[in-house]
N, C-alpha and C positions, 0 to 999 in steps of 0.2 A: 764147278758150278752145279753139275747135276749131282754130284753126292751131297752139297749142302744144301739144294733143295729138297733133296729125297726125303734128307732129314727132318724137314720141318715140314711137308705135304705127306708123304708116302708114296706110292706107288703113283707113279706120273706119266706123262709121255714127253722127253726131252728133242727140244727140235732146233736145229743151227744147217744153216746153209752154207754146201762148200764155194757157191757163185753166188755174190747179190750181184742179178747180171739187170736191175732196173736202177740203179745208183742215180740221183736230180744230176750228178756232175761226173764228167771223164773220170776227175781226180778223185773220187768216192770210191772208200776200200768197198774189194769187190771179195776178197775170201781166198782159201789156199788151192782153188780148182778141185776139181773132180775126185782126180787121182788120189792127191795129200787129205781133202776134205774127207772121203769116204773111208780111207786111212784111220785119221783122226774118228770119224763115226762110229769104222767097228769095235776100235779101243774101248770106246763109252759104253756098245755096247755089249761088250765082253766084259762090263762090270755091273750088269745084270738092268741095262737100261732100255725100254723102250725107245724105238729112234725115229723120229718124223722128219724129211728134211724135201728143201723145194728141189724142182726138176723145172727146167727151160726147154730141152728142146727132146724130140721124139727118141734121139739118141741115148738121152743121159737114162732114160726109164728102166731099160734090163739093167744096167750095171749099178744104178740107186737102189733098186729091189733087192739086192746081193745084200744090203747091208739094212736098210730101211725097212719100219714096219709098215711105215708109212710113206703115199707119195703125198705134195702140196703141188695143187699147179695155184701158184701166184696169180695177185688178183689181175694183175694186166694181163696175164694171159689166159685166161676163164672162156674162152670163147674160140679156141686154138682147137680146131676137132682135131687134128693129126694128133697133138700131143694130149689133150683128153684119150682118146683111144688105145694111145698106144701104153698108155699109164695103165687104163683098164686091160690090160691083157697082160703084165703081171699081175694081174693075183693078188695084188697088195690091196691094200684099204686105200683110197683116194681120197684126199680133203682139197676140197675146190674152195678156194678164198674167193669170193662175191667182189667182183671188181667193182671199183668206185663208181663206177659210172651206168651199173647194171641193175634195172628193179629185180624184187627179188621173186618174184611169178617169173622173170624172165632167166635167173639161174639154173634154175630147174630143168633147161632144156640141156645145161651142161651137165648135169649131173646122169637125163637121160643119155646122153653120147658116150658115159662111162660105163651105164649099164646095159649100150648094146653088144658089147665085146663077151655079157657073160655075168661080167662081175658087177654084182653090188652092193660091194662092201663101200659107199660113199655116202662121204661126211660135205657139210654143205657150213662154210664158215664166214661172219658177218662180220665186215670191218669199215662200214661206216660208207659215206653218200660223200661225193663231191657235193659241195655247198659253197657255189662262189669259188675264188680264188686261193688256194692255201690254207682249204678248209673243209673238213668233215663232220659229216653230223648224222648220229645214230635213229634211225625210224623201227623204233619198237613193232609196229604194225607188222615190219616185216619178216622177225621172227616168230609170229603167229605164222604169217602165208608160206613160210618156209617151212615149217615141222608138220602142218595142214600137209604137206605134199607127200608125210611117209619119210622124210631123208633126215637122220640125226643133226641138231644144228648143234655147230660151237659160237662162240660170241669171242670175239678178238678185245680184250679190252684195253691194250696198248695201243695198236696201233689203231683206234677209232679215238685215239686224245692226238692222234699224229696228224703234223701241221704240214703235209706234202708242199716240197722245195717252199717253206713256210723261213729258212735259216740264209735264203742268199742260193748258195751252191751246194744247200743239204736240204733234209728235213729238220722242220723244229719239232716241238709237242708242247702240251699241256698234261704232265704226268700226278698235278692234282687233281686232276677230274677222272683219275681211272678208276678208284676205288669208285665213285658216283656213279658213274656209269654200269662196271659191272654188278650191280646190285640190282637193279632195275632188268634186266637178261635171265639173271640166277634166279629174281622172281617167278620170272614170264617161265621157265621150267626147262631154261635148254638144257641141250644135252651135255654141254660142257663147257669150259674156259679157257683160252689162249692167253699165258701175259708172260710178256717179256720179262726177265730178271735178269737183273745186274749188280757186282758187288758193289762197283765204282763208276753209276753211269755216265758220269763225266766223263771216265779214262774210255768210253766204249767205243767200240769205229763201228758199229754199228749200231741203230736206233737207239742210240743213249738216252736223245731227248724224251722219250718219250719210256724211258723203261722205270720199272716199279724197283726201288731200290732192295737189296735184298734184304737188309736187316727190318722191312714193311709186311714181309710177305708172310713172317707166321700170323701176324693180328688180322691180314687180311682175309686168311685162307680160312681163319673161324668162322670170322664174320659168313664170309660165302657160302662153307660148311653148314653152319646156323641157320643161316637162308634158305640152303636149300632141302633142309630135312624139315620142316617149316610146311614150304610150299606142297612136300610130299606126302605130307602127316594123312593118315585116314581121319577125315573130317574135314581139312581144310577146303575152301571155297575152289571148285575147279571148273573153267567154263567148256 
């Protein structure tokens, strides 16, 4: 997956988790752990790939830094000072997912707790607002209040089409409205884009419902590309 996305985007930043340890069900593939996972990581990137991948607990952060360019602290855990901290004190770049349930003036104190360690290299990423029951919905407003604060935003555009425990005993999605969605963010000038890729997202044990299928993603990545040299041109409208 990451050599045929390389292909068609270029230079990226590839991201897979060795623990999806917030699974809606017991039964929900959770990953090849730590060990195998980080295994698998440095392979990809011993073939010249950029590595982003999530961190759960204060432990996993020195031995994810060995291989990652990047840490994620997950949106359910954006407010975990132990593991904010101790993420910041590797050295790494830190991307804090904007938990569902957090305004986004109020993120920013996480992203402070990363930069008292020293470091900050933190990225500040927007995946959508509980809305009601098994439902998210994107508040543009707050990627203005976010990039106002100085911190690089990325915009998630898969998982803010994701239908949380929306499936029963999973996640569902609406993988038609990503392209919609992220266009409206690439306007607004963030600093960058998350989407999930899949060959076969049927076959996927992780966020299939909601992932961008891969034979979608060269017309897509124009379109964004288009967008967002557009937005940046000398002349266009900037507030």
């Amino acid at each position: 997956m990451a050599r045929a996305i390389r292909e068609i985007v270029g230079p990226f930043v590839f991201k897979a988790s060795f623990d999806k340890a917030n699974r809606t069900s017991l039964a929900g593939f959770r990953g090849p752990g730590l060990k195998e996972g980080l295994r698998i990581l440095a392979g990809v990137k011993a073939d010249g790939q950029a590595i982003l991948t999530d961190i759960h607990e204060p432990a996993q952060a020195a031995p994810a830094a060995e291989v990652a360019d990047i840490l994620q602290i997950p949106a359910f855990l954006c407010r975990q000072t132990d593991l904010l901290v101790e993420t910041g004190r590797t050295g790494r770049i830190v991307n804090i997912k904007k938990g569902q349930f957090v305004a986004p003036h109020d993120i920013l104190h996480a992203a402070e707790k990363v930069a008292s360690t020293g470091n900050d290299k933190v990225l500040v990423t927007e995946r959508g607002s509980s809305f009601g029951y098994n439902n998210l919905v994107v508040d543009m407003r707050g990627l203005r209040i976010m990039r106002d604060s100085g911190w690089p935003v990325v915009f998630d555009a898969t998982h803010s089409v994701q239908l949380p425990g929306g499936a029963g005993s999973a996640s569902g999605g609406q993988p038609q409205f990503t392209q919609t969605l992220a266009r409206a963010p690439v306007a607004s000038g963030v600093d960058g884009v998350f989407i999930e890729v899949h060959d076969h997202p049927e076959k996927a044990l992780s966020d299939g419902p909601n992932s961008l299928r891969l034979s979608l993603l060269r017309a897509f990545w124009r379109r964004l590309r288009a967008l967002d040299a557009l937005v940046r041109s000398p002349g266009f409208l900037h507030d």
